[in-house]
C-alpha positions in Angstrom: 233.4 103.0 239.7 233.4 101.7 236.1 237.1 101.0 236.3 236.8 99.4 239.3 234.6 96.7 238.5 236.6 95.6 235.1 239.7 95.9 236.6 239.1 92.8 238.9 237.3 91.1 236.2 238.3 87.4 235.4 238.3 86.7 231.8 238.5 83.4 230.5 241.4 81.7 228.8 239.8 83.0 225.1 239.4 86.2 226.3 242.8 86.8 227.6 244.4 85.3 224.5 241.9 87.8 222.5 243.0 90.4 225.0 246.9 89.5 224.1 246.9 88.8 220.7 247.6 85.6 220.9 245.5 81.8 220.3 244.2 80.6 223.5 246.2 77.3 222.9 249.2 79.8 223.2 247.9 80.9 226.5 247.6 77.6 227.8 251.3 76.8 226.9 252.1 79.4 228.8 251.0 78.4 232.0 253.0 75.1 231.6 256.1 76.5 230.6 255.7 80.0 232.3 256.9 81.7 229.6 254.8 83.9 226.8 256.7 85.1 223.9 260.0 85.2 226.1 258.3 87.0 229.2 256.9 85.7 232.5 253.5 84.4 231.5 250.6 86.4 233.0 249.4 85.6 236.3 246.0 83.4 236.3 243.7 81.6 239.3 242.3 78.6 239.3 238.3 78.0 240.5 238.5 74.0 240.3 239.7 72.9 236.7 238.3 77.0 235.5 241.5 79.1 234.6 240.8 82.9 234.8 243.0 85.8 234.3 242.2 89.2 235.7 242.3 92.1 233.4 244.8 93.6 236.3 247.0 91.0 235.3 247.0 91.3 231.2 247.5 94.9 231.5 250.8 93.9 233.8 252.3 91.5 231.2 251.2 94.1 228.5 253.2 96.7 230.2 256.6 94.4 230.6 256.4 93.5 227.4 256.6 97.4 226.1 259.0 98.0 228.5 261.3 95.1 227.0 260.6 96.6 223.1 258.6 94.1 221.4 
């Protein structure tokens, strides 16, 4: 049940870029250019002008990117 409930959690723009590894003004860039460090950026929502990235999501882009070798 534990797993559950984190797994659809929305973490904020600082806490995905903690999550990643990278700043969150990284992060942000990578929404506009839909790129992070040469891989689709990570999915996100929008709640108004709130950006939030499920933890779903991170773990996705944190998978392609050790699939690609960096």
């Amino acid at each position: 049940m534990r797993d559950e409930l984190f797994e659809n959690r929305y973490l904020t723009e600082r806490q995905a870029a903690y999550y990643l590894g990278f700043s969150p003004i990284t992060i942000r860039q990578s929404r506009w250019t839909g790129t992070l460090a040469g891989l689709p950026a990570p999915t996100y929502v929008s709640f108004g002008r709130s950006v939030r990235y499920t933890l779903k999501a991170l773990e996705a882009w944190v998978a392609r990117a050790q699939e690609g070798g960096m």
